[in-house]
Structure formats: C-alpha cells, structure tokens
C-alpha positions in Angstrom: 10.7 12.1 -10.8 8.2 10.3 -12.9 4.1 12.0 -13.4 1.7 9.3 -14.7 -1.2 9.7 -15.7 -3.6 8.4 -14.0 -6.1 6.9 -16.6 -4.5 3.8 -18.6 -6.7 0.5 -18.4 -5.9 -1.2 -15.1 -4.6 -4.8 -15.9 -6.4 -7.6 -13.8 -4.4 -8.8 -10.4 -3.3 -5.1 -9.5 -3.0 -4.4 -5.9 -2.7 -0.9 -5.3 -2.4 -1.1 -1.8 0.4 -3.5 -1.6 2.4 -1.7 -4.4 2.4 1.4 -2.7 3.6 -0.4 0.3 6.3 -1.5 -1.2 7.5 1.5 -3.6 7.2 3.2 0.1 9.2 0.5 1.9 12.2 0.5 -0.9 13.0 4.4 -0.6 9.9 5.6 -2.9 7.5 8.6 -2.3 4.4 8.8 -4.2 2.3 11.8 -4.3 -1.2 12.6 -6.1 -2.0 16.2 -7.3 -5.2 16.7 -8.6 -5.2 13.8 -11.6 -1.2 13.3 -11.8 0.4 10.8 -10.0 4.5 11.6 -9.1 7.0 9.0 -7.9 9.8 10.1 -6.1 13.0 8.5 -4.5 14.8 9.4 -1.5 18.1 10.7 -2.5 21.4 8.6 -2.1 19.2 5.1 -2.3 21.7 2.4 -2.4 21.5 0.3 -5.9 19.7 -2.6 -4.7 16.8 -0.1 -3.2 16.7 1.7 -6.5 16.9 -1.1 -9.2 13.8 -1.9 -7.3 11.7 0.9 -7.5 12.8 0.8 -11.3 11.1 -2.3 -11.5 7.4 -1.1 -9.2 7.4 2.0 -11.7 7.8 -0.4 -15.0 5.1 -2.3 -13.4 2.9 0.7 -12.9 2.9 1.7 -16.2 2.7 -1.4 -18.0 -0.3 -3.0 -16.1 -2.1 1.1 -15.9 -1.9 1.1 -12.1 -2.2 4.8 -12.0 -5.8 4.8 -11.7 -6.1 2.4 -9.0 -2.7 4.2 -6.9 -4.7 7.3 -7.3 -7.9 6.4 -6.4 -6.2 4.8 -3.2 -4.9 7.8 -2.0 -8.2 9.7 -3.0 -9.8 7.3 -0.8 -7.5 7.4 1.9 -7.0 11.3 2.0 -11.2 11.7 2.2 -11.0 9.1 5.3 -13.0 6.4 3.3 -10.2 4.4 3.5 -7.6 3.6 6.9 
C-alpha cells in the first residue's frame, strides 16, 4: 500500500479521471481519507497487471497527481461530479 500526499504541484496534461480509470481497470484500488490518498492492489494480480500499476503510481508521484485524484473523488463523493 502506498499513502500520498495529496499536495505536490500538479504537472500540466494530468487527467485524473482517466488515471483512476485505469489504475481501477488493472487491479488497483484507490481510496481518499481525509487529505491522504492510498493505492491498493488486489491480491494475486498477475505480473503484467501489476508492473502496470507500478508504472500509474510512478506517474502519480512524479507529475503531483495526488491533488487532482483527490479532489476527483472529493467531488464525486459530494455528488458534484457523476
């Protein structure tokens, strides 16, 4: 399990949306708790499925995606967003 914090500059070209369709498509699980983000895995992912949710969370925290992830499920939680 991974916690990020959520407040790192967000690099330009970030799509929070689409990567937490995809973490969530490749075996991933992302919860928000108050101001930490956690990334879990489904246990027993085969290696394909997991080298690739390596390579969403290296994403994540080199472009400071935490902030936008989080504020996307802020916003969907509330209802502001489907």
């Amino acid at each position: 399990m991974a916690s990020i914090p959520a407040s790192p500059p967000l690099v330009a070209g970030f799509d929070a949306k689409e990567w937490i369709a995809e973490w969530s498509a490749h075996g991933g699980i992302v919860i928000l708790v108050d101001d930490r983000l956690y990334l879990r895995r489904q246990p027993n992912l085969p290696y394909p499925l997991s080298s690739h949710l390596d390579r969403l969370s290296i994403i994540l925290i080199r472009c400071g995606g935490g902030q936008a992830v989080a504020e996307h499920l802020a916003q969907r939680r509330e209802g502001v967003i489907p």
